[in-house]
py3Dmol code that shows the C-alpha trace and the ligand (Angstrom):
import py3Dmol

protein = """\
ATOM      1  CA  UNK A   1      26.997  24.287  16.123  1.00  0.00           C
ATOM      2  CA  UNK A   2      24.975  22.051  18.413  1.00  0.00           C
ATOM      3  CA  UNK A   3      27.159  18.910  20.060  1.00  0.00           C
ATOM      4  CA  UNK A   4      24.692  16.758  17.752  1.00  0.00           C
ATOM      5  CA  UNK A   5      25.052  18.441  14.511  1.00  0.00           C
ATOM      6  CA  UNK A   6      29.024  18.422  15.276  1.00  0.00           C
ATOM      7  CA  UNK A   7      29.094  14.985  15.650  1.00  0.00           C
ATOM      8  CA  UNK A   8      27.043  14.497  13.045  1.00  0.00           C
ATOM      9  CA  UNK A   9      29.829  16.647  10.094  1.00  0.00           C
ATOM     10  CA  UNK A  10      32.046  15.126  11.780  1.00  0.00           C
ATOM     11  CA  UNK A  11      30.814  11.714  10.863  1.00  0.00           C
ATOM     12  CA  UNK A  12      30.176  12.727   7.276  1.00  0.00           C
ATOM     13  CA  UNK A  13      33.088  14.319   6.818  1.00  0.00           C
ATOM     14  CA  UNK A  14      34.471  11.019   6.583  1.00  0.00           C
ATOM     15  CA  UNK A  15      32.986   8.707   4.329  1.00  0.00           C
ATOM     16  CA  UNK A  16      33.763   7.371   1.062  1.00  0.00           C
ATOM     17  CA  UNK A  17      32.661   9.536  -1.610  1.00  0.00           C
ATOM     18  CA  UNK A  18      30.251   7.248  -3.946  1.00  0.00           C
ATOM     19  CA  UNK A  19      27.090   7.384  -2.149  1.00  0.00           C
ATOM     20  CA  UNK A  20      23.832   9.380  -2.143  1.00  0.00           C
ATOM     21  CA  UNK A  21      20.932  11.014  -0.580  1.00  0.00           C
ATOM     22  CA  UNK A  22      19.715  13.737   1.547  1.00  0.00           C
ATOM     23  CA  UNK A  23      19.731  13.471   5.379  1.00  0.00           C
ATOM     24  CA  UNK A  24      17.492  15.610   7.843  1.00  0.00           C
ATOM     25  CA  UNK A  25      20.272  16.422  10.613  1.00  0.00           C
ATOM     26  CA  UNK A  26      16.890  17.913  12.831  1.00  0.00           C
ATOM     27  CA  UNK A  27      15.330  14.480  12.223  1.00  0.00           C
ATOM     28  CA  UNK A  28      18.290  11.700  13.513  1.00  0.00           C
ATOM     29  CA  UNK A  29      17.145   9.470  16.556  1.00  0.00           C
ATOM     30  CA  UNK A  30      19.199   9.251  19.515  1.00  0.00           C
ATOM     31  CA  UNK A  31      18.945   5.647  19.502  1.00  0.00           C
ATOM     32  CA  UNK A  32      19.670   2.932  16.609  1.00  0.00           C
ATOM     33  CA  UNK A  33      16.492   0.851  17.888  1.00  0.00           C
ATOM     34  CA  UNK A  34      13.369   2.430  17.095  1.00  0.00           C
ATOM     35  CA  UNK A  35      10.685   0.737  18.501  1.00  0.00           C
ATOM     36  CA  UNK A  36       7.550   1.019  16.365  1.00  0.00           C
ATOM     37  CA  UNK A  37       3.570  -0.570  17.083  1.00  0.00           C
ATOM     38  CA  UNK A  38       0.248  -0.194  15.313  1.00  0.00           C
ATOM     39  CA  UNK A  39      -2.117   1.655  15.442  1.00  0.00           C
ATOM     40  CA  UNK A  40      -6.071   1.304  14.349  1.00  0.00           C
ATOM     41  CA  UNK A  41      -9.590   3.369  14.088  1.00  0.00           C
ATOM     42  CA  UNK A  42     -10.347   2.554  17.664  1.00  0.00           C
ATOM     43  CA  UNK A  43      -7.329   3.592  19.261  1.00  0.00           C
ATOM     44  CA  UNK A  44      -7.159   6.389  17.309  1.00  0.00           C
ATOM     45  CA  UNK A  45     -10.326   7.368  18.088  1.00  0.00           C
ATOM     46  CA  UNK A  46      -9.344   7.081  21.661  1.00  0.00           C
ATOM     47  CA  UNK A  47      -6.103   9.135  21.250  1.00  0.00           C
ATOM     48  CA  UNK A  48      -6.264  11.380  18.547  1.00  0.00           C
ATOM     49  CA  UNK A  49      -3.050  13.190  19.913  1.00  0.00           C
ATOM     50  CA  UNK A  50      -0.776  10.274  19.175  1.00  0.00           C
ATOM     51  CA  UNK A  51      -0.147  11.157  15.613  1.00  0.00           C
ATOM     52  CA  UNK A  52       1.648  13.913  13.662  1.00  0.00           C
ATOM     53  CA  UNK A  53      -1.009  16.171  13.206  1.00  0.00           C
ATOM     54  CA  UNK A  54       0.517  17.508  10.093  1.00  0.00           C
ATOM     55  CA  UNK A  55      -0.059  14.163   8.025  1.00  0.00           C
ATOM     56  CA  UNK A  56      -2.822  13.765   6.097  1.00  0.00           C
ATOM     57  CA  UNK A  57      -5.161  10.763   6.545  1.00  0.00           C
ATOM     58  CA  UNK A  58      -8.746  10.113   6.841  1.00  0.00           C
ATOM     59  CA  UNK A  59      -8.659   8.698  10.710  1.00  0.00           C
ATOM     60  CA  UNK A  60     -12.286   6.597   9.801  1.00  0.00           C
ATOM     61  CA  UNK A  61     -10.199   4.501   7.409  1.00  0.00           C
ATOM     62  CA  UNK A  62      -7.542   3.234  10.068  1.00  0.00           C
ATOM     63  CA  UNK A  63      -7.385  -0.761   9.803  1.00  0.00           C
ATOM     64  CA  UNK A  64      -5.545  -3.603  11.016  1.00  0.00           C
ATOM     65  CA  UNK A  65      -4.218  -6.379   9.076  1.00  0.00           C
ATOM     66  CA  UNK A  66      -2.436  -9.011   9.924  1.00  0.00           C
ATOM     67  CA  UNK A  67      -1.679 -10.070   6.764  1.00  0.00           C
ATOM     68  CA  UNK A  68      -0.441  -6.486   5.833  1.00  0.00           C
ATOM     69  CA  UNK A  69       1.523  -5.939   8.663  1.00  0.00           C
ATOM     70  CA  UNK A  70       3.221  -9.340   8.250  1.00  0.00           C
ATOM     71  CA  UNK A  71       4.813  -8.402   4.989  1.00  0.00           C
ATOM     72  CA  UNK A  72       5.511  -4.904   5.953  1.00  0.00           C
ATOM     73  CA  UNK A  73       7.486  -5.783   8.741  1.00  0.00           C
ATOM     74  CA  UNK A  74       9.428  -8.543   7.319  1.00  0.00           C
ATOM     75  CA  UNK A  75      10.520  -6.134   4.393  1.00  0.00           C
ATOM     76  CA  UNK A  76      11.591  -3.496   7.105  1.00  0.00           C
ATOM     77  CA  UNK A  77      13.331  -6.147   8.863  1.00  0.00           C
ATOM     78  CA  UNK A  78      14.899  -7.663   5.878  1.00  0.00           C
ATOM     79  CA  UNK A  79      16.206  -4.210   4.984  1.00  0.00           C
ATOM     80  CA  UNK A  80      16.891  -1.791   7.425  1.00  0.00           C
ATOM     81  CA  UNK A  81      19.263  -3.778  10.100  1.00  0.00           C
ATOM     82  CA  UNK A  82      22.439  -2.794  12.156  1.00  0.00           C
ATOM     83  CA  UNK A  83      24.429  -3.924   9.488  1.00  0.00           C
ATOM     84  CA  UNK A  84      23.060  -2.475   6.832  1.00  0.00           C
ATOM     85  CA  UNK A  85      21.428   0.577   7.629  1.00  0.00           C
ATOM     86  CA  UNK A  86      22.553   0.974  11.777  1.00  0.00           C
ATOM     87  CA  UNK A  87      18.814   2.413  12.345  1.00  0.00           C
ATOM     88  CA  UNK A  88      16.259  -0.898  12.723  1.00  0.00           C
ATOM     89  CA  UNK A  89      12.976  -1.445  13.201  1.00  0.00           C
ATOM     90  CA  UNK A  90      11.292  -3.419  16.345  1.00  0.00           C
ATOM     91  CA  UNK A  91       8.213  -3.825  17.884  1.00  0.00           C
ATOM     92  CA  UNK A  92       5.432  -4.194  15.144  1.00  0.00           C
ATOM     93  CA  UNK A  93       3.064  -5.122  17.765  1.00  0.00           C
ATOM     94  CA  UNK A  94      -0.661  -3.471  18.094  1.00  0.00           C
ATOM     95  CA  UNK A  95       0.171  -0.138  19.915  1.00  0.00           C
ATOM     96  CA  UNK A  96      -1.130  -0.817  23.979  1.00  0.00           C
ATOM     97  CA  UNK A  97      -2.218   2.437  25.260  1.00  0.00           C
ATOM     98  CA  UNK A  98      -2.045   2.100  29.057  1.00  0.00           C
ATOM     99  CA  UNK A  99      -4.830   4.832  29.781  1.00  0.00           C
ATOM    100  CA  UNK A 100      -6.938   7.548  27.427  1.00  0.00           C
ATOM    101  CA  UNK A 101      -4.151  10.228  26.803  1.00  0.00           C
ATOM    102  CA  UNK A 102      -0.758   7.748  27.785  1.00  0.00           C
ATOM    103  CA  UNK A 103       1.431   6.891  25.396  1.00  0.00           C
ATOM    104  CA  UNK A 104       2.431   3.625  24.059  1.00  0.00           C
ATOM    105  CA  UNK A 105       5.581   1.604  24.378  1.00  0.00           C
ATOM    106  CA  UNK A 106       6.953   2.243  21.276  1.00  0.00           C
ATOM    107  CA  UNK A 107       9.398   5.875  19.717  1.00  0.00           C
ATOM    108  CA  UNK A 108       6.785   5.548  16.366  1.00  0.00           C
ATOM    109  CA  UNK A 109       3.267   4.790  15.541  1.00  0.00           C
ATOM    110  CA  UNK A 110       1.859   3.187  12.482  1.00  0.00           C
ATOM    111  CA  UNK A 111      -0.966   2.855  10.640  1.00  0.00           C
ATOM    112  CA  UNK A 112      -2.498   1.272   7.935  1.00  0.00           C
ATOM    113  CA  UNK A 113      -5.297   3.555   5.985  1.00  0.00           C
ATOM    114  CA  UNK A 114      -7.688   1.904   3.372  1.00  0.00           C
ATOM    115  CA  UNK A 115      -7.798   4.310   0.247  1.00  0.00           C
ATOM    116  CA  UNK A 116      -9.935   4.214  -3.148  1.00  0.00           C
ATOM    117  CA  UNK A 117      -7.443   5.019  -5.796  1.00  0.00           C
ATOM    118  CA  UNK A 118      -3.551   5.677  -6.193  1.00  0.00           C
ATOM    119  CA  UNK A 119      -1.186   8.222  -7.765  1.00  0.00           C
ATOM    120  CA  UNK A 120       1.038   5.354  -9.281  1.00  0.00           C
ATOM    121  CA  UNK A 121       4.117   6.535  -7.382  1.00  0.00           C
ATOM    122  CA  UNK A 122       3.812   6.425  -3.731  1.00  0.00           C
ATOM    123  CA  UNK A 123       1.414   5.874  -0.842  1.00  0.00           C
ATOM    124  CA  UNK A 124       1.432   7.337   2.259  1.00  0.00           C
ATOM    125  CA  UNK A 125       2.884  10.260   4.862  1.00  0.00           C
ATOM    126  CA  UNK A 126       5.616   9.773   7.465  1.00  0.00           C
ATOM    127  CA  UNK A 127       7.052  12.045   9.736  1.00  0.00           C
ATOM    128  CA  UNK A 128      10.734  13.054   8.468  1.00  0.00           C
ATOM    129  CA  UNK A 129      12.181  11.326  11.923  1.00  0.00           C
ATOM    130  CA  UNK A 130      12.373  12.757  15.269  1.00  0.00           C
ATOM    131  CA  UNK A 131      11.394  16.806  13.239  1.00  0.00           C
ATOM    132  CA  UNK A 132       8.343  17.976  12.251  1.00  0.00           C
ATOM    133  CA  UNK A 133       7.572  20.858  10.407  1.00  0.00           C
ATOM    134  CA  UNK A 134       6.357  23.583  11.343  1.00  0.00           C
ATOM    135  CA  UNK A 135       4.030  25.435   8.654  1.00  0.00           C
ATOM    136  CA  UNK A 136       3.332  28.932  10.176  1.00  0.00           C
ATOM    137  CA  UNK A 137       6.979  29.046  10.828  1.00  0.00           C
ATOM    138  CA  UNK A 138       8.481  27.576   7.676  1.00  0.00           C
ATOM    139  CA  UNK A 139      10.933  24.934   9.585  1.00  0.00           C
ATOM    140  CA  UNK A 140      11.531  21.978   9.893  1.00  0.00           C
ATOM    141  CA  UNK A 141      12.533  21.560  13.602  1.00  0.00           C
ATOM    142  CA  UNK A 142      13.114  18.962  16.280  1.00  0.00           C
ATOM    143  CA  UNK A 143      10.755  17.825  17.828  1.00  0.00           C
ATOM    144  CA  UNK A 144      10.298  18.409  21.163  1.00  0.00           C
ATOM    145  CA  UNK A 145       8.246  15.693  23.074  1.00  0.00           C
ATOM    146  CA  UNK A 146       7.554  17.838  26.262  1.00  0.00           C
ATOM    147  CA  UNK A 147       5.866  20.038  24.071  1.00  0.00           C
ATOM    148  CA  UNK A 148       4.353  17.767  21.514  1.00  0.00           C
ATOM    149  CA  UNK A 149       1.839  15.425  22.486  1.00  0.00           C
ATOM    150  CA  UNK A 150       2.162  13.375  18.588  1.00  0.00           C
ATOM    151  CA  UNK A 151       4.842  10.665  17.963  1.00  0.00           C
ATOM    152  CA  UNK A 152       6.616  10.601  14.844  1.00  0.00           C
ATOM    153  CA  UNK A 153       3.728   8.924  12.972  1.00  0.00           C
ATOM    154  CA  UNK A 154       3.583   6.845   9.677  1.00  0.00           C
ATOM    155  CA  UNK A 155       0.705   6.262   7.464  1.00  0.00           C
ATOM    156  CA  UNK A 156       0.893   3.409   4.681  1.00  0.00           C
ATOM    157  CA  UNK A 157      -2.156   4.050   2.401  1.00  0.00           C
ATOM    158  CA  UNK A 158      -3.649   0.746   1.178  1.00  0.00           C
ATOM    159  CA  UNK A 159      -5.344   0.712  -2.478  1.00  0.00           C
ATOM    160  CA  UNK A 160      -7.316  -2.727  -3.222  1.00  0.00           C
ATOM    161  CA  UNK A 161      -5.683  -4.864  -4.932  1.00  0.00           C
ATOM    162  CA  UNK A 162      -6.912  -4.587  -8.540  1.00  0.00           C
ATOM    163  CA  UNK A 163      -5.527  -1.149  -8.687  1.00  0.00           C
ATOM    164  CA  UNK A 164      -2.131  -1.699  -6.621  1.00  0.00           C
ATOM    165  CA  UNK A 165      -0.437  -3.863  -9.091  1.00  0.00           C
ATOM    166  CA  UNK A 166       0.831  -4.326 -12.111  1.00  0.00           C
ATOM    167  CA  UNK A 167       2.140  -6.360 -15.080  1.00  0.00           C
ATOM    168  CA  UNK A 168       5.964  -6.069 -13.373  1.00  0.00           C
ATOM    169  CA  UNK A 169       4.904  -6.067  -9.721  1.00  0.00           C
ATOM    170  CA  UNK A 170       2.533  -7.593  -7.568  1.00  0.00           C
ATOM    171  CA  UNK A 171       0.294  -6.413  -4.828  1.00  0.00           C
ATOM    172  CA  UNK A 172       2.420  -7.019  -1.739  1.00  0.00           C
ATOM    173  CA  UNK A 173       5.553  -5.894  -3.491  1.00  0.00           C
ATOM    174  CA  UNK A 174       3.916  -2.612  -3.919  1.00  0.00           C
ATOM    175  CA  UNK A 175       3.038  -1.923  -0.607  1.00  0.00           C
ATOM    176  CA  UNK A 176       6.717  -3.462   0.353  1.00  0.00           C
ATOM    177  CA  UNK A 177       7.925  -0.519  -1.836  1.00  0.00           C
ATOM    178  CA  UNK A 178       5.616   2.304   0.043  1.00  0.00           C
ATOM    179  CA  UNK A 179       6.764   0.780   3.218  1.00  0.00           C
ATOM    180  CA  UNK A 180      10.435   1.080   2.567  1.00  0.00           C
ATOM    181  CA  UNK A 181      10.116   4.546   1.107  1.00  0.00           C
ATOM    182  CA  UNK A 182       8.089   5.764   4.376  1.00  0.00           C
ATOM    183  CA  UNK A 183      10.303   3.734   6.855  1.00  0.00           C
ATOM    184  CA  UNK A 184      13.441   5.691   4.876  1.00  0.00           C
ATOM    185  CA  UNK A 185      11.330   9.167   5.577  1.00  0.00           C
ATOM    186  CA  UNK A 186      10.891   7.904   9.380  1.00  0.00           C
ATOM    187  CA  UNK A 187      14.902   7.272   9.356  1.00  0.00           C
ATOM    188  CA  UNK A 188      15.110  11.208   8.243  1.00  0.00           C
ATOM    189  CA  UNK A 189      15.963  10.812   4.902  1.00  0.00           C
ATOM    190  CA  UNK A 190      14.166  13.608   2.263  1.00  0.00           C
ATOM    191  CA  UNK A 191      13.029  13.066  -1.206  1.00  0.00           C
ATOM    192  CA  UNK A 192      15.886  12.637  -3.739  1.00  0.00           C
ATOM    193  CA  UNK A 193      14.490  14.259  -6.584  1.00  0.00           C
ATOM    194  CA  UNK A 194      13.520  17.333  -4.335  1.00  0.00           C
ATOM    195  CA  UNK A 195      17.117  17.525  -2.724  1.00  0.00           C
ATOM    196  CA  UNK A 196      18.510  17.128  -6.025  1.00  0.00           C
ATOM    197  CA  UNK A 197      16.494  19.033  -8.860  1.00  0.00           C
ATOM    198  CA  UNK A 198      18.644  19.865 -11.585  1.00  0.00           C
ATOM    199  CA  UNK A 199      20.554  15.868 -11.283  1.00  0.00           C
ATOM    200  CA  UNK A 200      17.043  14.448 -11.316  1.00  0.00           C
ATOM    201  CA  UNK A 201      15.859  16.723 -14.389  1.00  0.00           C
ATOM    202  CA  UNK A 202      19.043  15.379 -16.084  1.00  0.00           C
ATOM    203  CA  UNK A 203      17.832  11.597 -15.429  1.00  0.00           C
ATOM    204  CA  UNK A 204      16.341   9.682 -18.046  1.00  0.00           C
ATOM    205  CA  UNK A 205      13.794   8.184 -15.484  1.00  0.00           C
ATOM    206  CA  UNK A 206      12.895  12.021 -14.305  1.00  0.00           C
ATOM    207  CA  UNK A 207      13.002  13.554 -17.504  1.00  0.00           C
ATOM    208  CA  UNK A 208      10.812  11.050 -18.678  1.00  0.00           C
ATOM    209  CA  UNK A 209       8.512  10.854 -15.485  1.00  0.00           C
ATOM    210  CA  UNK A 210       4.806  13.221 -14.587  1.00  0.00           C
ATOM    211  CA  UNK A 211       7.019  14.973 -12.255  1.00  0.00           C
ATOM    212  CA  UNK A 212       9.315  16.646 -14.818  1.00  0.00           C
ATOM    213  CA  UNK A 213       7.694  19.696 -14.781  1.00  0.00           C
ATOM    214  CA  UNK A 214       7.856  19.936 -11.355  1.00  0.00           C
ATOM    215  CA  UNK A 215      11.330  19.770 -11.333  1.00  0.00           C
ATOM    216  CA  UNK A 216      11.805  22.603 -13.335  1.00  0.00           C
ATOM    217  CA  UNK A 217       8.934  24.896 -12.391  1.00  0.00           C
ATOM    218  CA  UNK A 218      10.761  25.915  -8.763  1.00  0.00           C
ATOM    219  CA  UNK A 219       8.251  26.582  -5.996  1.00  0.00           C
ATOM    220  CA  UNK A 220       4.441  26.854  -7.159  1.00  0.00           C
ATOM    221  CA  UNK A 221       3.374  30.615  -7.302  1.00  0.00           C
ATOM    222  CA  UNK A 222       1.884  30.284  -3.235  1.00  0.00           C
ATOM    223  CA  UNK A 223       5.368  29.900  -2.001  1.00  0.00           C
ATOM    224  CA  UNK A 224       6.053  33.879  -2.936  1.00  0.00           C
ATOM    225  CA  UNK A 225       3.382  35.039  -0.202  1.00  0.00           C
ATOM    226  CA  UNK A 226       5.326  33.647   2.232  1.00  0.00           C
ATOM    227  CA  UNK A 227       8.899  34.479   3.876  1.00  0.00           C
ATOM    228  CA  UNK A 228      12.361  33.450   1.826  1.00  0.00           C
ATOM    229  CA  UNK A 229      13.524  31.515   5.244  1.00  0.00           C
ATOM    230  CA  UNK A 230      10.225  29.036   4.166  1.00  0.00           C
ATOM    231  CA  UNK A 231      11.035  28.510   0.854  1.00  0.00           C
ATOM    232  CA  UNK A 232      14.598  27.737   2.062  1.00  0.00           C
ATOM    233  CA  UNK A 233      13.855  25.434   4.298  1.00  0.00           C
ATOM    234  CA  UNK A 234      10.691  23.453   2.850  1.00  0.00           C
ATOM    235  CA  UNK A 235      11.055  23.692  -0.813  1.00  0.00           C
ATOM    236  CA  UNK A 236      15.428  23.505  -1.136  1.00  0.00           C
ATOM    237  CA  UNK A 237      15.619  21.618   1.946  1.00  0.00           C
ATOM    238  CA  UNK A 238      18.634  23.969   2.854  1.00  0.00           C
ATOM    239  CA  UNK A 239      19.545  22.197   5.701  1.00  0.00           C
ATOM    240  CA  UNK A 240      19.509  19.190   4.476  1.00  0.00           C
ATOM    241  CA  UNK A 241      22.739  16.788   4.523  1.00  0.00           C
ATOM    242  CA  UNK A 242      23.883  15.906   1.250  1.00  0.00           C
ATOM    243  CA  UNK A 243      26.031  13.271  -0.639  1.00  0.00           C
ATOM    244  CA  UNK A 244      25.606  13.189  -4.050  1.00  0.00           C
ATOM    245  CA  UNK A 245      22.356  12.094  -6.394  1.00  0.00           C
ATOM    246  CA  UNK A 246      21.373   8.575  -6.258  1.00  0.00           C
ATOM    247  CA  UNK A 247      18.966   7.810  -9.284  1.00  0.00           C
ATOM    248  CA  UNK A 248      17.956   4.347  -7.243  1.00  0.00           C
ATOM    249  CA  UNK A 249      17.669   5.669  -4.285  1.00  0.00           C
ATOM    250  CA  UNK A 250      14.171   4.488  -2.887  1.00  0.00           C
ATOM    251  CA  UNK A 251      13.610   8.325  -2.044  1.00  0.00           C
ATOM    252  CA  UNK A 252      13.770   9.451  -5.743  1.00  0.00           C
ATOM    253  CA  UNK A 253       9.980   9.377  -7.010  1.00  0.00           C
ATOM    254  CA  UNK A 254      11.312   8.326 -10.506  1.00  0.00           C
ATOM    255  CA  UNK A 255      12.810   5.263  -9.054  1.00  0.00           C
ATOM    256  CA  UNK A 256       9.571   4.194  -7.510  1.00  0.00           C
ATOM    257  CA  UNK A 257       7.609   4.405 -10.218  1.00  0.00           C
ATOM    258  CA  UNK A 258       9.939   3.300 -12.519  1.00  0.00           C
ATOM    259  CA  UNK A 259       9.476   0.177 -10.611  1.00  0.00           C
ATOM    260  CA  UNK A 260       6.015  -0.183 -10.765  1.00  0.00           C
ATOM    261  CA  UNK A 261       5.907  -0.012 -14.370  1.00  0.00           C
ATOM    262  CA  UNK A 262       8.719  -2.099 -15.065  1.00  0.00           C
ATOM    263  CA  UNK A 263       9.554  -4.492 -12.009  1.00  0.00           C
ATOM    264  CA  UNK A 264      13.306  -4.963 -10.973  1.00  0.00           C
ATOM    265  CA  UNK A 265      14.407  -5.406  -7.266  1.00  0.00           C
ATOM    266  CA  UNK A 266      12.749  -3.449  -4.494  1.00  0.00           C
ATOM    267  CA  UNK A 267      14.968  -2.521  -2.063  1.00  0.00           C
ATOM    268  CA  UNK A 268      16.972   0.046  -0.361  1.00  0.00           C
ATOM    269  CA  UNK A 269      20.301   1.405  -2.592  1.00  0.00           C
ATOM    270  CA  UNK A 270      23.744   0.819  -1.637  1.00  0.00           C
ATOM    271  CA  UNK A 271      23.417   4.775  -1.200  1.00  0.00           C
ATOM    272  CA  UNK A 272      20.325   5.054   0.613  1.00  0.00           C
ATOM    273  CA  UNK A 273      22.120   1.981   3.391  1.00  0.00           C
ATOM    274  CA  UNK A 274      25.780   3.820   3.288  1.00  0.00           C
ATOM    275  CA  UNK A 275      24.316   7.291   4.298  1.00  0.00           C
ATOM    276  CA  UNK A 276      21.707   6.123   7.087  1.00  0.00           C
ATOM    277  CA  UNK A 277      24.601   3.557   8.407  1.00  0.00           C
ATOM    278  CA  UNK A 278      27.304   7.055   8.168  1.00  0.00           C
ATOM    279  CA  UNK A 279      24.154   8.725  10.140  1.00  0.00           C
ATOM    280  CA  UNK A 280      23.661   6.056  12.809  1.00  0.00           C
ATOM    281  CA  UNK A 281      27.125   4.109  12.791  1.00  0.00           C
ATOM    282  CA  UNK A 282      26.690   0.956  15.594  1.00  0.00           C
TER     283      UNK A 282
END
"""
ligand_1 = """\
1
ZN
Zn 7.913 10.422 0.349
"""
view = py3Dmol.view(width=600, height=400)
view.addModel(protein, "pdb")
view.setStyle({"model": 0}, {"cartoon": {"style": "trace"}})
view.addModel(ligand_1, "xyz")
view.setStyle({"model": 1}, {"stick": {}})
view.zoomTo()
view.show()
C-alpha cells in the first residue's frame, strides 16, 4: 500500500457507519482548496491541451456567462465548504493563460457548453478528480501532471431554457443540480447507482427509473472483447471506496431525476458531505 492509500483506510476505517457513496482513492487532491477558473471558445481554441481529452464536448460551443457562472458558483460555495464537505471550491474567475501552451492559475478548468436537447437526468462530463482513465489500458489512474498536459476538466452542458425545466424545478435549479453532481465527480466521488447495482435495482426510484435495465443487464456485450482487469476497473469500479448505498446521494442518477420530475431540495446528502469530509478531514 502506497503512504496515500494508507492514510486514506486508515481514515475510513474510522467513521461512523450511516453514510454512503463511492470514493475514487486514485482521484483525492492533495490539497482541501481547489482552485478552479473558466474557460471559453477562444481560450480553448488557443489551448486545446488544457482539458481532459477524454471528455466529450463540442469545443465550438464553449461560452461564457456571467449570469451562469454566478449561480453555479454560489451553489458550489453554498455546498461544498470546509465544514461540510473539507474539499471547497475557489477561484471562479475567467481562466488567464499567461502564454499559448502555459497553464492557468487554477488545479481545475471549467466550462460552460451550449447544447440543443437533454437526457432529463444529467448534463455534463467531469474528470473523476486528480485520475483519469485510461481507455487502452482499462484504469483509472492518477494523474500524472509531468506527463499530462490536461487539467482535471469539467464541462456543464447548458440546454435553453424551455427544455431545462420543469413543473417542480426551474431553470437555474437545474443547472445548480448538474453543477453539484459534476463538482461531486471533480471531488472523486463515482456514480452511486454504478457502485451500487443490486441496492439501486432494489430502490423504488431505480426500479422505477430508464436506467433499470441497465442495472441489471451487467456490462453491454463490447466489454467481453476486452481484458477482465477493464471490466473490473471501469464497469465495478473495483477500486472504488465504499460506504454503504445512499438513495439521495446527488451521485445516484435516480435521485437526480427524481428531482427534476418532482422538485424537493437540491443539495448534497448528509452521505455524500460525511464521506468527502472522512476523505479530506481539515
Ligand atoms: Zn455523473
Amino acid at each position: 500500500m502506497k503512504p496515500a492509500s494508507l492514510i486514506l483506510f486508515f481514515v475510513i476505517s474510522f467513521l461512523p457507519t450511516a453514510f454512503g457513496g463511492a470514493f475514487e482513492p486514485g482521484a483525492r487532491w492533495d490539497q482541501n482548496e481547489v482552485r478552479v477558473c473558466w474557460l471559453d471558445s477562444a481560450e480553448f481554441t488557443k489551448n486545446p491541451d488544457l482539458l481532459d481529452d477524454s471528455l466529450y464536448f463540442n469545443e465550438n460551443r464553449l461560452f461564457h456567462s456571467a449570469e451562469l457562472s454566478d449561480v453555479i458558483e454560489k451553489k458550489i460555495n453554498a455546498e461544498f465548504t470546509p465544514e461540510k464537505t473539507g474539499i471547497h471550491f475557489t477561484g471562479f474567475e475567467k481562466c488567464r493563460i499567461p502564454a499559448q501552451g502555459g497553464r492557468p492559475d487554477a488545479d481545475a478548468v471549467l466550462a460552460l457548453e451550449s447544447v440543443d436537447s437533454f437526457d432529463e437526468i444529467i448534463e455534463g462530463g467531469t474528470s473523476i478528480g486528480m485520475s483519469v482513465i485510461d481507455l487502452f489500458r482499462g484504469e483509472i489512474m492518477r494523474r500524472d501532471p509531468e506527463e499530462d498536459a490536461g487539467l482535471p476538466s469539467l464541462v456543464i452542458q447548458i440546454p435553453s431554457e424551455k427544455i431545462y425545466s420543469s413543473k417542480s424545478i426551474g431553470y437555474h435549479e437545474a443547472i445548480s443540480l448538474t453543477a453539484l453532481h459534476e463538482f461531486g465527480h471533480l471531488a472523486g466521488l463515482h456514480h452511486e447507482h454504478s457502485a451500487y447495482r443490486d441496492e439501486a435495482l432494489r430502490d423504488p426510484y431505480c426500479a422505477s427509473s430508464p436506467f433499470a435495465d441497465d442495472l441489471k443487464k451487467g456490462p453491454d456485450q463490447a466489454f467481453s472483447l476486452v481484458p477482465k482487469k477493464y471490466i473490473e476497473n471501469l464497469y465495478e469500479l473495483k477500486g472504488a471506496v465504499r460506504s454503504g448505498y445512499d438513495s439521495k446521494s446527488i451521485m445516484n442518477y435516480c435521485h437526480t431525476r427524481n428531482l427534476f420530475a418532482l422538485g424537493g431540495k437540491i443539495g448534497l446528502s448528509a452521505g455524500d458531505r460525511s464521506l468527502l469530509k472522512s476523505v479530506y478531514p481539515e
